[in-house]
Structures are given as C-alpha cells and as structure tokens.
C-alpha positions, -999 to 999 in steps of 0.1 A, spaced: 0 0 0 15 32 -13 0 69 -7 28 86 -17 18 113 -44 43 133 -59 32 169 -68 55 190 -99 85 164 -88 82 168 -52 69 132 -30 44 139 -1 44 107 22 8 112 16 -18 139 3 -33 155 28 -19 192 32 -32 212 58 -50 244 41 -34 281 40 -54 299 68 -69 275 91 -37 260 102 -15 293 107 25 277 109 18 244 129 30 258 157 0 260 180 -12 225 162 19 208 171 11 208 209 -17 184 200 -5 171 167 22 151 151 31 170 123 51 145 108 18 127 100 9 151 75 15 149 38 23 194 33 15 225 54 0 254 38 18 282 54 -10 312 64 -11 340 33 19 361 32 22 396 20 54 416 17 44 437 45 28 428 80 -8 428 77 -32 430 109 -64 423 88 -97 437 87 -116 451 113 -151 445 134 -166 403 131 -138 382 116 -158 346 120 -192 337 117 -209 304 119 -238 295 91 -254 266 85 -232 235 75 -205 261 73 -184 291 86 -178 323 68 -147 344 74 -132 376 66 -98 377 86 -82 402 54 -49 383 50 -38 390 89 4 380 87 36 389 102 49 397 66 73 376 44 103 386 57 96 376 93 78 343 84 109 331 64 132 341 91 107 330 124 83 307 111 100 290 78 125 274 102 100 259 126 81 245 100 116 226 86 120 207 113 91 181 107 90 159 82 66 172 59 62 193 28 66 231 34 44 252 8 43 294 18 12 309 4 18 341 -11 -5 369 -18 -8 407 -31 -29 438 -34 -8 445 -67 15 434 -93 48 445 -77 38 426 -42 34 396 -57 72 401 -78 87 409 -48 75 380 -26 81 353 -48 118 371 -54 124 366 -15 107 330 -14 125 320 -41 155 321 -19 143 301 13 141 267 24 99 267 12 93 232 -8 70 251 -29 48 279 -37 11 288 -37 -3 316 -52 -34 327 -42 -47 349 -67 -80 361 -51 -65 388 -32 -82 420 -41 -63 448 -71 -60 475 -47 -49 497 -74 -79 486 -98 -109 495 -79 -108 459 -55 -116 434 -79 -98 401 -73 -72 389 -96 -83 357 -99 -116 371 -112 -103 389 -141 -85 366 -169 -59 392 -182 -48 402 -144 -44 364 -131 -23 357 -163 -4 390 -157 3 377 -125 4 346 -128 31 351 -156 51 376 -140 56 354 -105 62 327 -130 93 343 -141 104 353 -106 107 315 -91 120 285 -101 103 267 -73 72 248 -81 43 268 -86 5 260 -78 -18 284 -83 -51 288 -60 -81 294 -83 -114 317 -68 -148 299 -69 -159 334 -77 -161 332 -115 -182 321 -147 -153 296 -159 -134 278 -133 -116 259 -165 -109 289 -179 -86 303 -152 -73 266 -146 -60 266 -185 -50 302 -173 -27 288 -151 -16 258 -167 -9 282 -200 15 301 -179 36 278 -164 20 269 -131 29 231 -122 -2 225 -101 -37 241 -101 -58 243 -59 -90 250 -53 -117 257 -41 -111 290 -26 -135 303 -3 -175 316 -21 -183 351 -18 -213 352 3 -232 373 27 -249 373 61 -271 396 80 -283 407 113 -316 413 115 -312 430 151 -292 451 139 -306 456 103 -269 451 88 -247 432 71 -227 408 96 -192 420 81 -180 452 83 -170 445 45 -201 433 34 -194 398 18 -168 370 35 -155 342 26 -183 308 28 -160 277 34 -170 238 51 -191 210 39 -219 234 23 -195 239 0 -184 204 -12 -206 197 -40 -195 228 -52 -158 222 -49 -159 187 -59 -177 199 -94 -151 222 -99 -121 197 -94 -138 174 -114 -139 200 -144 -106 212 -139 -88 177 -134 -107 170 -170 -94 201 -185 -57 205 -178 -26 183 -176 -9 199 -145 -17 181 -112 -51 192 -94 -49 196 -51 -85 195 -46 -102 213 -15 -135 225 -2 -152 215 29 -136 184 32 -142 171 65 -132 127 65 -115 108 44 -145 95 25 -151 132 13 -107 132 7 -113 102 -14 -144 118 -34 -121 148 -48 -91 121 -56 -113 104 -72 -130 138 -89 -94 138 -104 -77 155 -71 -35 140 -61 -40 153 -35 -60 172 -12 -60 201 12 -78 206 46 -92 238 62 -120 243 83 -126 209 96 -93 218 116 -117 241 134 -140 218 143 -114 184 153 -77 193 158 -75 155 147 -90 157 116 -61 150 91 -48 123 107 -85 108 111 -83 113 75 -44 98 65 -56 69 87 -91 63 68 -76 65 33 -50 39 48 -77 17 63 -99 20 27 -70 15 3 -64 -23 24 -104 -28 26 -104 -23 -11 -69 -42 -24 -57 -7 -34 -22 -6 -37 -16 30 -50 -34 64 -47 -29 62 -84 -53 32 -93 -79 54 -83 -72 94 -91 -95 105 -115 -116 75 -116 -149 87 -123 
C-alpha cells in the first residue's frame, strides 16, 4: 500500500496538506498534533508587509458552514521566512508558503524573496483583491491572473500551484490560465463570496459586506469544480472544499484530485487529518488498493 503522491516532482508521504489559513504555521497545532503525519503545510497567506487584517466580526458560523473575513492578517514575508520557515523545517513534511498581493509589484517581490528560502513550494493565491484597480480580485479577471500569474512565473524557479477563486463564470478557464503560464499544479476551491445579515441590527454581519463561505456546504460545489478542472488540464489538481473525513478526501481524488487540502474541519477536530491519512490507509487495504494512483481521477 502506497499513498505517496508526488506533486511537480516533489513526493508527499501522503496527500493530505493542511489548508493556508486554518492552520496558521503548525506551531500551535503541534502541541496536539504530530506533524510529521501530514502529507504538506499550507503556510497562512503572506504579504510583503505585515498585515493585521480587517476590522469589526472576523468569523461567523452559518449553516453546515463558517464564513470568514480575517483580510490576509500576517507577520509579513520577511519575518515568516526568518521565524516561522524554520519551525516548519523541522518536521518531516512538505513546506508550501502561500503568497498573496494587493498589486502586481507585491506579488514580484515576494516570490523574489521566497525564491531564496528553504519553502518546498509555492502557492499563489490569486484572489487577493487589485487594490490599485478599484478591489476586484485577480483571480476574477482573466488578463490580471495571467499578468500575475506570468510575472511570479518568471520570478521562481520553485514549483508553482496556483489557487483558483470559486468566484467566476469559468473555473476551467482560469485553470488553463494557469496551466498556460507555467503553473505546475492548479488548488482549489477558494472560499465563495457570500453574505450574512443581522436582523437585530438591520446590517450586514461583516464590516466589509461579503466573507468568505467555506466547510461542507460547500463540497458539492468544490468537488464539481475539481472534477472540471482535473478533466481540462494536464498539470496536477490539489482539490479542496469543505472536506471534513476521508471518505469526502477520497471523493475529490477520485473527482481527479492527487491530493487534497484541509481547512475548516481543523476548526471543528484538531485530529482531523490524521483521522483522514488513517481512513484512506484503512480503505486502500479494505479495497486491495495498492496506489493512490489506481484510483485518481476514476470517475
């Protein structure tokens, strides 16, 4: 039994990732958790310059769900790679740093600096919003995610996956997006825009209006998206989207996913990727599977 899955040439002992965001460095996980278990950590979103996030209701509970708008809160790229890179090198696991951007030139310069550390890999999230441009994500608008998509491209030679927003008419056109500019390996979902009100109050819930929608109301959603994208390109697809056991990790591998990722179920059980390494392990002998590979994409 095999569930190694290697990802643009680097091997993950297995493929669940914890999820940028819900997992911050591993550092307050690692108390309770053997980090060593897991297949990759997502490092939190990183911008070139410390960000303390947005204001007023940050989390919000909704049915089957949570919503979110936390604003990229980070200590900044240059004191993650010289505080938090190192702790996360000393486990045995794959180290991805997610970098973000409110423009062009922040996304250059962090993938110049992280080109230079220790990270395994790279994740570009590419719904941050165009500051400059009136606020409207990047990965909403085809000619800005290739723009920057292209342009980080050029600045890294480590491998590249690009994090695709739910938040669009073609989910297969940004994947080929992607793929077209030299990404090695497409992730999504990202969160769904969505909204929430108080009717006490008479207002909207978040002080920005809209937050991010992530947990299992979102799966079917997520899993249709994998599924199309998996189908469309030919770079390696880390699937994610309220994935909360390993039956619902084993749905999106077989959507097409090598591996997955892991975000909001971390809220709810801190044990909830190794629950799910240990239930993929448990299915594959149930089912005489001997590799993750007999069954990616299966559908």
């Amino acid at each position: 039994m095999n569930t190694k899955v290697t990802i643009a040439g680097v091997e993950f002992k297995n493929p669940v990732i914890a999820a940028s965001g819900t997992f911050g460095f591993g550092k307050e996980f690692s108390e309770y958790l053997d980090l060593n278990k897991l297949g990759g950590i997502c490092s939190k979103g990183l911008t070139i310059h410390r960000n303390l996030g947005n204001k007023g209701i940050r989390i919000y509970e909704t049915a089957s769900g949570i919503m979110n708008s936390i604003g990229l809160q980070n200590p900044g790229i240059e004191y993650f790679v010289k505080e938090e890179l190192p702790f996360m090198k000393k486990f045995d696991t794959v180290t991805i740093a997610n970098l973000g951007g409110h423009c062009v030139d922040d996304y250059i310069k962090g993938a110049e600096i992280l080109d230079q550390t220790t990270s395994d890999m790279i994740e570009l999230n590419i719904s941050c919003p165009n500051v400059k441009e009136g606020g409207m994500a990047f990965g909403t608008d085809p000619s800005k995610a290739r723009e920057v998509i292209r342009k980080v491209r050029s600045k890294t030679n480590k491998p590249l996956i690009v994090k695709l927003s739910p938040n669009v008419g073609s989910i297969v056109e940004f994947a080929k997006i992607a793929e077209d500019e030299g990404a090695d390996s497409i992730s999504l979902i990202n969160t769904i825009n969505a909204l929430a009100v108080d009717i006490k109050s008479k207002k909207t819930i978040f002080a920005n209006k809209t937050a991010g929608l992530s947990g299992p109301c979102v799966k079917p959603i997520a899993l249709r998206m994998v599924y199309e994208v998996s189908n469309a390109v030919d770079i390696p697809v880390i699937g994610m989207g309220g994935i909360m056991n390993y039956e619902d990790a084993l749905e999106f591998i077989m959507a097409g996913a090598t591996a997955i990722q892991v975000g909001t179920a971390n809220f709810i059980d801190y044990k909830s990727m190794e629950n799910i390494i240990s239930g993929i392990e448990k299915y594959m002998k149930e089912e005489n599977i001997s590799s993750l590979d007999e069954i990616t994409g299966i559908i």
